[in-house]
C-alpha positions as CSV (number, residue, x, y, z in Angstrom):
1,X,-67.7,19.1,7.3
2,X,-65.4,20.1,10.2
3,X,-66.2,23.7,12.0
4,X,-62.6,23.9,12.5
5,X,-61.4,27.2,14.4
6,X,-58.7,29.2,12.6
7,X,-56.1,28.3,15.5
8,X,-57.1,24.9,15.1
9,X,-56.2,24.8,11.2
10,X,-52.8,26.9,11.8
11,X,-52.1,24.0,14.6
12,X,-52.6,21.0,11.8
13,X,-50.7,22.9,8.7
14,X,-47.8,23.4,11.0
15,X,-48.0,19.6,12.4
16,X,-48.8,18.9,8.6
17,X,-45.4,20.8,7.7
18,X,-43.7,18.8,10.0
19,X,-44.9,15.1,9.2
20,X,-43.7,15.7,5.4
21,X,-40.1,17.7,6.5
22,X,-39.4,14.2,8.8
23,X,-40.7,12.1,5.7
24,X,-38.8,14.0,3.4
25,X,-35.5,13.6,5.4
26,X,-35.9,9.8,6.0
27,X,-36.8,9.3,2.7
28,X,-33.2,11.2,1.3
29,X,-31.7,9.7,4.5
30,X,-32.6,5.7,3.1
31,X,-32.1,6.7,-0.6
32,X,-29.5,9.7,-1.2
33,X,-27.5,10.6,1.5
34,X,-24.0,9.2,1.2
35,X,-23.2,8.0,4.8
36,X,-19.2,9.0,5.5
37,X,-17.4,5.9,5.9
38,X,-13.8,5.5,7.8
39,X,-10.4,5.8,6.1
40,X,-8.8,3.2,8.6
41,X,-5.0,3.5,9.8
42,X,-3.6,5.9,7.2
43,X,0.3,5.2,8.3
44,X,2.6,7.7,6.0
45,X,6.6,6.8,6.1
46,X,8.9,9.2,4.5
47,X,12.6,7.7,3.3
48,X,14.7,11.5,2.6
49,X,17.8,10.5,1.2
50,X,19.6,11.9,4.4
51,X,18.4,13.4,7.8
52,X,15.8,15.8,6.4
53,X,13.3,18.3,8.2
54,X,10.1,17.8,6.1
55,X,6.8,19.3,6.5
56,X,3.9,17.0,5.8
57,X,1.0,19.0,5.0
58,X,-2.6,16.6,5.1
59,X,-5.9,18.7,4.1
60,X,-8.5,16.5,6.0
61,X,-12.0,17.2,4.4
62,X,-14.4,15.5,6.8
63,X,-13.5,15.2,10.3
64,X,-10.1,13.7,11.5
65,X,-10.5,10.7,14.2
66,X,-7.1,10.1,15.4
67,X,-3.7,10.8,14.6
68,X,-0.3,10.1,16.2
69,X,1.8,12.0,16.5
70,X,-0.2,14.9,17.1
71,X,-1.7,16.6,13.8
72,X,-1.0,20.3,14.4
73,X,-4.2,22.4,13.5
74,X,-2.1,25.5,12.7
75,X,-0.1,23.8,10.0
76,X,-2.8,21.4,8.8
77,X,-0.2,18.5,9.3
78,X,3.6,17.7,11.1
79,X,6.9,19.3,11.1
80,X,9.8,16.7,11.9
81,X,12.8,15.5,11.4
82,X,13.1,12.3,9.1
83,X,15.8,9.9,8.5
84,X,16.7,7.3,5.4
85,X,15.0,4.5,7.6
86,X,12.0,6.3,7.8
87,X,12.3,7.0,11.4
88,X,10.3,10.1,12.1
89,X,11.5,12.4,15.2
90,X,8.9,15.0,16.3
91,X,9.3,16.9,19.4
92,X,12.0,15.1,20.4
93,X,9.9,11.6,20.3
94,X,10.6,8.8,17.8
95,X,7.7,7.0,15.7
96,X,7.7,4.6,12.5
97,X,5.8,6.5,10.5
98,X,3.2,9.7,10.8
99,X,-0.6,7.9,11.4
100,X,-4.7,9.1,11.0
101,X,-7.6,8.1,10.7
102,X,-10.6,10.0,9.2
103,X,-14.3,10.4,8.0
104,X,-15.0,11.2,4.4
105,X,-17.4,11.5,1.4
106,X,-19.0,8.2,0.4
107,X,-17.7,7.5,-3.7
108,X,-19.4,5.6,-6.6
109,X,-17.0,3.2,-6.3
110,X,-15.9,0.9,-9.5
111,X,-16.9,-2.3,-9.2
112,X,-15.9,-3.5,-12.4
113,X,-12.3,-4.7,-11.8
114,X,-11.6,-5.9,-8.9
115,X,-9.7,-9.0,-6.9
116,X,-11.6,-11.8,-5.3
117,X,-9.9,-13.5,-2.6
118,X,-11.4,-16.1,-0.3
119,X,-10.2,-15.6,3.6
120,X,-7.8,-18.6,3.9
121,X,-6.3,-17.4,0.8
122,X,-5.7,-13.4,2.3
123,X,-2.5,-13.5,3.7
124,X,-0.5,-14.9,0.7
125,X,-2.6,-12.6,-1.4
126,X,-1.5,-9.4,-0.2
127,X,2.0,-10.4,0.3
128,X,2.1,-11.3,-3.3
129,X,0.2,-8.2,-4.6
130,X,1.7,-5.8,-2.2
131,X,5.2,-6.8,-2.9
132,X,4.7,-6.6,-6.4
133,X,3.8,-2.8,-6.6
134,X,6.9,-2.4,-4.3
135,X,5.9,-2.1,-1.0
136,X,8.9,-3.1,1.2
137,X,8.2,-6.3,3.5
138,X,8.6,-4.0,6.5
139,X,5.5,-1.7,4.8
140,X,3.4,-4.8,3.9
141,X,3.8,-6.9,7.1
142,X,2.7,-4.1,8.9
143,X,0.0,-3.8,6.2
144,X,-0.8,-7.1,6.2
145,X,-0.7,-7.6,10.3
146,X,-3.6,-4.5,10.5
147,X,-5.8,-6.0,7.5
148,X,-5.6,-9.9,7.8
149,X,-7.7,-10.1,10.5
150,X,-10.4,-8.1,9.3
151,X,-10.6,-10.3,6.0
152,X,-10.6,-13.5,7.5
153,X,-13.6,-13.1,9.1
154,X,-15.5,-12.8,5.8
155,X,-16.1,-16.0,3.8
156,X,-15.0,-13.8,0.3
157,X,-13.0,-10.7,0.0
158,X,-13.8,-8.4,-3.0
159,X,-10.6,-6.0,-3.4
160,X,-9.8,-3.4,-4.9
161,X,-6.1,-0.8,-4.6
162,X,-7.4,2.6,-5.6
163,X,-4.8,5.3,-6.2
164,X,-5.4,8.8,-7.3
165,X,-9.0,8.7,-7.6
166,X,-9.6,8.6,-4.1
167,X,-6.8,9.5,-2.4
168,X,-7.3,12.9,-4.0
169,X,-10.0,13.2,-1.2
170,X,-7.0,14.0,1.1
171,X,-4.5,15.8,-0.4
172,X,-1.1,15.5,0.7
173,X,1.6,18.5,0.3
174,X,5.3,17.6,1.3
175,X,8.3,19.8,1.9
176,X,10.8,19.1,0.6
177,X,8.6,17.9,-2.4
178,X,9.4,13.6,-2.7
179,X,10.9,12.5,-5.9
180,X,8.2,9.5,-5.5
181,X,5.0,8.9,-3.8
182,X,2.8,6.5,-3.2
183,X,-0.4,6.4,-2.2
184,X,-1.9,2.5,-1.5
185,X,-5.8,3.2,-0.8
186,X,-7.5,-0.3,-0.9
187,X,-11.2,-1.1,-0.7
188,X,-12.4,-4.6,0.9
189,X,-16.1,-5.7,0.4
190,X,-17.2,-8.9,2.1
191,X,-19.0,-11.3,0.6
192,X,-20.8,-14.7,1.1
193,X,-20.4,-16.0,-2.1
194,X,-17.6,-16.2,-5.0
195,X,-18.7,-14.2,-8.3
196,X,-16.9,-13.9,-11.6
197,X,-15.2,-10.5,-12.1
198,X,-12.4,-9.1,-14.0
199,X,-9.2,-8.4,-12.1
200,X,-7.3,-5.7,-11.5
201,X,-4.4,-4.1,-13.1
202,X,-1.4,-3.1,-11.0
203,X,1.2,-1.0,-11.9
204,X,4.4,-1.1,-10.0
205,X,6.2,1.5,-8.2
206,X,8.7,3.6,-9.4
207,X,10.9,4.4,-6.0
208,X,13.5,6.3,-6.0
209,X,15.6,8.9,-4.1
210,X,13.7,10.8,-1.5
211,X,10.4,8.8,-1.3
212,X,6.9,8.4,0.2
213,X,4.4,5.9,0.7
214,X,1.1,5.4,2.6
215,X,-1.1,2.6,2.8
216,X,-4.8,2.6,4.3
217,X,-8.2,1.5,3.4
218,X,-12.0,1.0,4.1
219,X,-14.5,-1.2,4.2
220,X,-17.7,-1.5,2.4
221,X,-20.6,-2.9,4.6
């Protein structure tokens, strides 16, 4: 029907290609690809039974956003001094606790058991639940003072307190090794209306002699 030249039909199979390679990627864009969401305000504390140098190795597997104090590249982490009180020196500067903040891999997450907690409701909530897995009020005030406001501006909360499921996406090596670590990753959802759903589980923690923990958290849009 068309007398089309031979330039003129290597001109429309390339534009051709091109339509379907931009389809193709919107399409796995919309429906496949896992968008990296943020791990917000990882703060680790370490509590050495005495003034301790430790080395706190963190293998980031996306890209790190922030950190403070300073993550050093060479040793994939911080060297400093620590202290019973979790006081960190490093460099001759003093912090609470070692803080960052990354991008990473999108998860299946469970939504089978989880807490529901409406936004007037939040701040009790976490005291209670935090306190009960043995965060120290110092750890979940600060928790608490960092996540309140981000739940009270949603009508419902779904929640969930992962542990090594997903921390594993950012392991953590420690030198001296801790007699006890944990590892508080929790998962907020918002909603706009209350549904029935089975709670959660919690196990306390076991804390004793030299010891770590580290809370942080995302949220699900």
């Amino acid at each position: 029907i068309y007398n089309w030249s031979k330039k003129s039909l290597i001109y429309f199979f390339i534009f051709l290609s091109l339509v379907l390679i931009i389809f193709s990627s919107t399409i796995y864009s919309v429906f496949f690809y896992r968008w990296p969401i943020i791990a917000h305000k990882p703060v680790i504390y370490l509590y050495p039974e005495q003034k301790q140098e430790v080395k706190v190795e963190l293998e980031v597997a996306w890209k790190l956003i922030a950190d403070y104090p300073r993550y050093d590249e060479e040793i994939k982490g911080w060297e400093v001094t620590a202290y019973p009180d979790s006081t960190i020196i490093e460099d001759e500067k003093e912090y609470s606790y070692l803080f960052w903040e990354e991008e990473f891999e999108n998860n299946d997450w469970d939504l089978n058991k989880w807490f529901i907690v409406e936004w007037k409701d939040a701040r009790e909530f976490l005291q209670e639940k935090l306190s009960y897995i043995w965060l120290t009020p110092k750890e979940y005030n600060e928790f608490i003072v960092y996540w309140y406001p981000k739940m009270m501006n949603n009508k419902y909360n779904l929640v969930y307190f992962a542990w090594l499921d997903y921390t594993s996406k950012a392991p953590l090596n420690i030198t001296p090794e801790p007699d006890s670590v944990l590892r508080v990753f929790t998962v907020i959802k918002p909603l706009e209306e209350k549904i029935d759903i089975q709670e959660q589980e919690l196990e306390k923690f076991d804390r004793k002699w030299f010891s770590v923990v580290e809370w942080w958290g995302t949220i699900l849009e």
